[in-house]
Backbone as ProteinMPNN parsed JSONL, in Angstrom:
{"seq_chain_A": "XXXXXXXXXXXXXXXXXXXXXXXXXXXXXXXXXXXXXXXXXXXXXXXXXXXXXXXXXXXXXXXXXXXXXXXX", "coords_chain_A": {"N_chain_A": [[144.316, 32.05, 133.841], [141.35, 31.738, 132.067], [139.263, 28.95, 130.922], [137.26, 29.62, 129.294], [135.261, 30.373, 126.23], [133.175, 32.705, 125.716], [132.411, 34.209, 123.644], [131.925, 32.529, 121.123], [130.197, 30.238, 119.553], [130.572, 27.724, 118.927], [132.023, 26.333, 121.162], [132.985, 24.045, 122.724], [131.926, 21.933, 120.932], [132.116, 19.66, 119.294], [133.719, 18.711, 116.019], [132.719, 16.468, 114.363], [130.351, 15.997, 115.727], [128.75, 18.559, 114.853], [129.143, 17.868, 111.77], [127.732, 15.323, 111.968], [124.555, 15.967, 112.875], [124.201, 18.211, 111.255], [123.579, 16.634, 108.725], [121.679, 14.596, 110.028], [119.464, 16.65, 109.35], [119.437, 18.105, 107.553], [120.143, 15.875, 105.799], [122.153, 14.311, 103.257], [122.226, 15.119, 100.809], [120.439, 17.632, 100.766], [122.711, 18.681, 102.163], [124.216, 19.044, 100.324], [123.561, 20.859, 98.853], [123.56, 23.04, 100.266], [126.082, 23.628, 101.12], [128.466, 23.508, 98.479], [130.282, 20.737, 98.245], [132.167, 18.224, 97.337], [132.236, 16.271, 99.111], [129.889, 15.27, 100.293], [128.813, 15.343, 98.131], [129.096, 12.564, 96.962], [129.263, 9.45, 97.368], [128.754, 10.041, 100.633], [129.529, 10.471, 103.894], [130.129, 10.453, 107.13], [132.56, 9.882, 108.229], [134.321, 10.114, 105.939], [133.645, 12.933, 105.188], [134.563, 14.568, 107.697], [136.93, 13.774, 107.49], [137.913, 15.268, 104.744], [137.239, 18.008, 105.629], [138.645, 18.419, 108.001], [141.529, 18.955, 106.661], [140.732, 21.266, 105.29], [140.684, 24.389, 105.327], [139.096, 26.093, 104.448], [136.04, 24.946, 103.441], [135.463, 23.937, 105.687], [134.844, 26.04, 107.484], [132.69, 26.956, 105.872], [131.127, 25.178, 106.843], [130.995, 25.33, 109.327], [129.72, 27.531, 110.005], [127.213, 27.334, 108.565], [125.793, 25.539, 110.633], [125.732, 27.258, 113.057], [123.97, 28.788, 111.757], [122.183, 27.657, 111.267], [121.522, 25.932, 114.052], [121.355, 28.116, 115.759]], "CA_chain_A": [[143.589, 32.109, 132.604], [139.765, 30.633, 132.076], [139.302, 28.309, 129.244], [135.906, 29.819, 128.585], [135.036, 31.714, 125.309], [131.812, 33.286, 125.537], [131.993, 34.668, 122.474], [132.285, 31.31, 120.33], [128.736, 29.269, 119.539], [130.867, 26.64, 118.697], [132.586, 26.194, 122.014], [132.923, 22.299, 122.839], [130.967, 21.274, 119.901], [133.132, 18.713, 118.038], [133.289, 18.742, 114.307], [131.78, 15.669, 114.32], [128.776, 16.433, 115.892], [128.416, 19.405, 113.988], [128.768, 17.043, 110.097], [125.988, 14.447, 112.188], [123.853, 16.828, 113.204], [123.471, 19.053, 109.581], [123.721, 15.322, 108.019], [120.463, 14.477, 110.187], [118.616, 17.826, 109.978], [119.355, 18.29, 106.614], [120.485, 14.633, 105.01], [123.221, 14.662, 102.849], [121.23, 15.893, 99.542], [120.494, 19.328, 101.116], [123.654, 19.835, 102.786], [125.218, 19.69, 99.639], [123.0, 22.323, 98.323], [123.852, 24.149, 100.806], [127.397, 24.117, 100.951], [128.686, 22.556, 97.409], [131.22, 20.107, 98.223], [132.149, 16.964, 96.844], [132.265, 15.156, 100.114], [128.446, 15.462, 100.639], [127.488, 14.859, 97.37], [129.234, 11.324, 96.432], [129.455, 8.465, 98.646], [128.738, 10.588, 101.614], [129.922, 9.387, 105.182], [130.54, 11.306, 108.565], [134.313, 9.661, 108.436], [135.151, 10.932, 104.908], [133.397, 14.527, 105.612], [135.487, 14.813, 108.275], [139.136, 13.943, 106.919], [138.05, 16.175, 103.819], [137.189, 19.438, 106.441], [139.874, 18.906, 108.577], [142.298, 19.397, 106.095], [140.592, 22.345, 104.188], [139.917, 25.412, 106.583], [137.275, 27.487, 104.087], [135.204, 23.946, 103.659], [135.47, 23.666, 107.476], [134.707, 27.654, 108.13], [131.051, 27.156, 105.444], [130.056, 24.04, 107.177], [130.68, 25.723, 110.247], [128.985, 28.696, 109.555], [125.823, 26.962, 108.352], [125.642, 24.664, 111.76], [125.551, 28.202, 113.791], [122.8, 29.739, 111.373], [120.907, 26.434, 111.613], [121.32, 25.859, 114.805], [121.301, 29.159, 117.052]], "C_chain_A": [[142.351, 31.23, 132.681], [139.923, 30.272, 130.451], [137.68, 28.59, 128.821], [135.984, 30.653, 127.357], [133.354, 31.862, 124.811], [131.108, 33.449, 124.553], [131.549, 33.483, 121.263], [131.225, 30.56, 120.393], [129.216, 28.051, 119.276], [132.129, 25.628, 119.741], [132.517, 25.249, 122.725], [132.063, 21.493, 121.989], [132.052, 20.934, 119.013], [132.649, 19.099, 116.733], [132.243, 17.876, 113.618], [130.224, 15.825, 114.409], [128.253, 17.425, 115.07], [127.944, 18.399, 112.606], [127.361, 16.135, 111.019], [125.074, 15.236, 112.359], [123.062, 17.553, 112.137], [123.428, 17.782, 108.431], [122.486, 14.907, 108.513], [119.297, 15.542, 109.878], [118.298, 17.805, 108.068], [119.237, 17.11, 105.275], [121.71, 15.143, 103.952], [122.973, 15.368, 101.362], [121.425, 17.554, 100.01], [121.384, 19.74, 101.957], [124.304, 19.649, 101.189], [124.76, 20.508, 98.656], [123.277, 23.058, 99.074], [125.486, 24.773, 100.985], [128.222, 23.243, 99.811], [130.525, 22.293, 97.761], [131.683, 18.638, 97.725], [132.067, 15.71, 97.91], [131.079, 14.561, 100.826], [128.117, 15.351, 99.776], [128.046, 13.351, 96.932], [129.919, 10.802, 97.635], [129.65, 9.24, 100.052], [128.993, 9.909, 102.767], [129.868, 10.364, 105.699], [132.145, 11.214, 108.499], [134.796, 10.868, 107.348], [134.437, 12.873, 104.678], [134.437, 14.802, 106.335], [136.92, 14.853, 107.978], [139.053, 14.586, 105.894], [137.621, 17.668, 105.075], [138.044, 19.576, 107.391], [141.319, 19.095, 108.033], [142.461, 20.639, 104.932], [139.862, 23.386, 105.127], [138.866, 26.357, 106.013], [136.44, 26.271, 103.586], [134.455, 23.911, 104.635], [134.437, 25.103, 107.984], [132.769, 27.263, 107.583], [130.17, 26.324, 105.843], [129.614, 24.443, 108.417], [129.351, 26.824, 110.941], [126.993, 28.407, 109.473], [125.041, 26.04, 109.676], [125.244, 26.129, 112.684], [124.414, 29.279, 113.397], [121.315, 28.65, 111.32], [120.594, 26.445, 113.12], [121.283, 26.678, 116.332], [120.25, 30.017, 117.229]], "O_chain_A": [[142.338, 30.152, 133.275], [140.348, 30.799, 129.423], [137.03, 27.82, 128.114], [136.735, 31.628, 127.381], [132.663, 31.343, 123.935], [129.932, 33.177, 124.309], [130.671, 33.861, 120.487], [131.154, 30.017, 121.496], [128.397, 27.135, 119.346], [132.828, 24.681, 119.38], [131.819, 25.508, 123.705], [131.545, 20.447, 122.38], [132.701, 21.641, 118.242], [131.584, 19.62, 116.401], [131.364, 18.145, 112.8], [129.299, 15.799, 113.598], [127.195, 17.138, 114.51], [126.764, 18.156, 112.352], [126.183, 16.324, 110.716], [124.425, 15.021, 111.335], [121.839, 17.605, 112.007], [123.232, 18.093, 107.256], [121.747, 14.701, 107.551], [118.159, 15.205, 110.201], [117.235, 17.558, 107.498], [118.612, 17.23, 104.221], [122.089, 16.314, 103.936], [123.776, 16.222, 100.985], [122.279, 18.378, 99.683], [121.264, 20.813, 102.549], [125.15, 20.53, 101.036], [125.45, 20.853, 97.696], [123.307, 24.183, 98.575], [125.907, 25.93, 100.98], [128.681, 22.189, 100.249], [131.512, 23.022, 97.66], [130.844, 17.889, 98.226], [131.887, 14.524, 97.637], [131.113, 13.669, 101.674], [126.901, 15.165, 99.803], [127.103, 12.787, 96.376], [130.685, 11.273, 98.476], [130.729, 9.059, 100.616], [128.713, 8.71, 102.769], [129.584, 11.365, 105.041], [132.89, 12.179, 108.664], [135.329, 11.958, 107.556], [134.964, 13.756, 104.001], [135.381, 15.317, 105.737], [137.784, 15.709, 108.173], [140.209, 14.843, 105.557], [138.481, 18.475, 104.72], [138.332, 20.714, 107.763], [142.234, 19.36, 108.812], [143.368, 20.972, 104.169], [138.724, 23.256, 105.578], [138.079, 27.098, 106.602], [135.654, 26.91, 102.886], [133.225, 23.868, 104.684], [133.469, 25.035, 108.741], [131.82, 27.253, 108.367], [128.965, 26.326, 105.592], [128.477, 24.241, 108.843], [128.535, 26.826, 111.863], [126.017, 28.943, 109.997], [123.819, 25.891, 109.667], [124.095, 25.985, 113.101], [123.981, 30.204, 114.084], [120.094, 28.799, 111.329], [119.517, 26.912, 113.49], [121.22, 26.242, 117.482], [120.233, 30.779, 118.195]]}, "name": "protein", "num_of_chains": 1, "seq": "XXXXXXXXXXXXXXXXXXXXXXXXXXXXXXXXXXXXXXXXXXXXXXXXXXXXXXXXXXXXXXXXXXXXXXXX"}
């Protein structure tokens, strides 16, 4: 078996990097116009983004989503 997936734009790209990344590009203001969540609009962090999207998979899916239309 190969551990490649071709298909997948998000294929060794941590979560992390993803929230820093649309957190620099965007700041935390216009990501949470862009995807309305509460974890981006009060007391924003990278930590507490993260432990709120890894426990909510359609959070996770629109942040994802917007990282692959930003950044491809």
């Amino acid at each position: 078996m190969t551990d490649e997936q071709p298909n997948n734009p998000l294929h060794g790209i941590t979560l992390e990097r993803v929230v820093t990344e649309l957190s620099e590009h965007y700041g935390w203001a216009g990501l949470a116009q862009r995807v309305n969540i509460n974890c981006f609009k009060n007391e924003p962090s990278v930590k507490s983004s993260l432990k709120f999207l890894r426990r909510t998979p359609w959070a996770r899916a629109e942040v994802e989503a917007l990282y692959v239309d930003t950044f491809s």
